[in-house]
N, C-alpha and C positions, 0 to 999 in steps of 0.2 A: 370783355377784357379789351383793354385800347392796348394797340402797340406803341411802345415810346422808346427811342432810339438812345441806345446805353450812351453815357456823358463819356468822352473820349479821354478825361481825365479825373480819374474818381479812386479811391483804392480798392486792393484789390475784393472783396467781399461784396462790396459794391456792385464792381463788374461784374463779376461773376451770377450774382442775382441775379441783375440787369439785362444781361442777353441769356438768361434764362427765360424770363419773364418776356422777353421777346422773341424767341420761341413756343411759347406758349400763347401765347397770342395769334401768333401766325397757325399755329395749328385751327384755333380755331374759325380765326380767318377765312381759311380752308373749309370748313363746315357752316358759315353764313348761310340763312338762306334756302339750306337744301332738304328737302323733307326724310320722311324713311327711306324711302325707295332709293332718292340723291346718296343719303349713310350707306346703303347698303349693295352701291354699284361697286362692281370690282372690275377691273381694266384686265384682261387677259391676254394672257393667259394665268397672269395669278389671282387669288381670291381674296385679297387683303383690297378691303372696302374701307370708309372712312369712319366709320362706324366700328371695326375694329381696332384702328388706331387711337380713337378717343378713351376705347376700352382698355387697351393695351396700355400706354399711356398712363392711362389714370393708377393703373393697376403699380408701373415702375414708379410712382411717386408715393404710393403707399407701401411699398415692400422695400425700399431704399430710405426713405425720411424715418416713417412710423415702424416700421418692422426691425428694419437693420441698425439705423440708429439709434432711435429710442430703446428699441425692445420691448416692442409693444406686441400683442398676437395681433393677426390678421382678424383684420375685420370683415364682416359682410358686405359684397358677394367675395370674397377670395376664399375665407377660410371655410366655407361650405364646398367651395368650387370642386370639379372631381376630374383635379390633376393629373392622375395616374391613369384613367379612361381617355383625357384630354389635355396633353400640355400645352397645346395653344388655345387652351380653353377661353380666353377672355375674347381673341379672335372668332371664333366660331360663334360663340354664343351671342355676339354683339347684333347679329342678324335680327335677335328677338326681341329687344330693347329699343326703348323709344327713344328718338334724336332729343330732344330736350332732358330725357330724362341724362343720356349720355352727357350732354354737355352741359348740365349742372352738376353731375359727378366728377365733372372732371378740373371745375371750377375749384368745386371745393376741395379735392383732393391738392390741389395745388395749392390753396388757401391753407391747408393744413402743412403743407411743406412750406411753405414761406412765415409763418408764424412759429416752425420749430427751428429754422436758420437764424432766422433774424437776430443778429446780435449773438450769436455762438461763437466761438473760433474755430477757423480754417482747420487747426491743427484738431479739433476735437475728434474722438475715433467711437465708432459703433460700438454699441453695445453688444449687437451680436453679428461675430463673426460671418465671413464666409467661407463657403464649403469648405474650400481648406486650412480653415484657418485665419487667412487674412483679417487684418483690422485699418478697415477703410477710413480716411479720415474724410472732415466734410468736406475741405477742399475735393475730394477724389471726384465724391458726391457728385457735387454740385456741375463741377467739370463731366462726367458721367450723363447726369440727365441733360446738359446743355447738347452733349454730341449725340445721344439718344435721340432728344425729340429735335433737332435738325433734321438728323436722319430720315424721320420720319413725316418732318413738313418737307422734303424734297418726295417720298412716297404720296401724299397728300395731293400736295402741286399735279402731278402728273395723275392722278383719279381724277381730281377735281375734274382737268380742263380736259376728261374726259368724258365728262356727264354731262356739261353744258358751255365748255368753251372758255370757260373763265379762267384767266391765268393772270400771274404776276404775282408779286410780294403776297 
């Protein structure tokens, strides 16, 4: 995935993809390069590796596009997954998973959310609710996974240029 810098004047749907798609990029950015061992360092004292994040990640683009919006069931590995033993199961379990295989899931996870947006409207609302009720629209969405996976290319950033030094964008 190439990063390319959102057009500074675009509407708004536009944008909003755009520095999506460049968040997602930068995430994997983050994981160029690095083998299992590189996926599966954790900076300590906490245990969120990069390798969880791709898991994690990948997981908030299928439970927010396909699950909530759509209303589609969870698909494989979520809907097998065992939540209620492990709710940060995607984190934990990432240890055992292979870097490529992670970062083709997570490729196309995203490839599935960008093919359910595209050309929808902002104002369009989930199909299924959450917990309490709420009814998300895409805007919410899309704003949503934009400050998620920041969030988590700043966590990224700081593993990374802890396993071999490499930092920046």
């Amino acid at each position: 995935m190439t990063r390319v810098d959102p057009h500074p004047a675009t509407d708004e749907h536009t944008a909003l993809s755009a520095f999506l798609d460049y968040q997602r990029a930068t995430l994997l950015l983050k994981t160029e390069g690095l083998d299992a061992a590189g996926l599966h360092t954790a900076l300590a004292p906490s245990t969120l590796t990069l390798a969880g994040l791709l898991k994690h990640l990948t997981y908030v683009e299928d439970t927010w596009v396909q699950t909530r919006f759509l209303g589609r069931a969870d698909v494989e590995p979520w809907a097998s997954a065992p939540w209620g033993e492990d709710p940060d199961w995607e984190f934990s379990s990432a240890a055992d998973d292979d870097p490529e295989m992670l970062r083709e899931r997570y490729l196309a996870a995203c490839d599935r959310s960008r093919s359910v947006t595209a050309g929808r409207s902002l104002d369009d609302v989930v199909v299924t609710p959450g917990r309490n009720g709420e009814r998300f629209n895409l805007r919410w969405i899309l704003l949503h996974l934009i400050e998620e996976t920041a969030r988590h290319c700043g966590h990224a950033d700081l593993i990374r240029e802890s396993i071999d030094g490499v930092v920046g964008e």
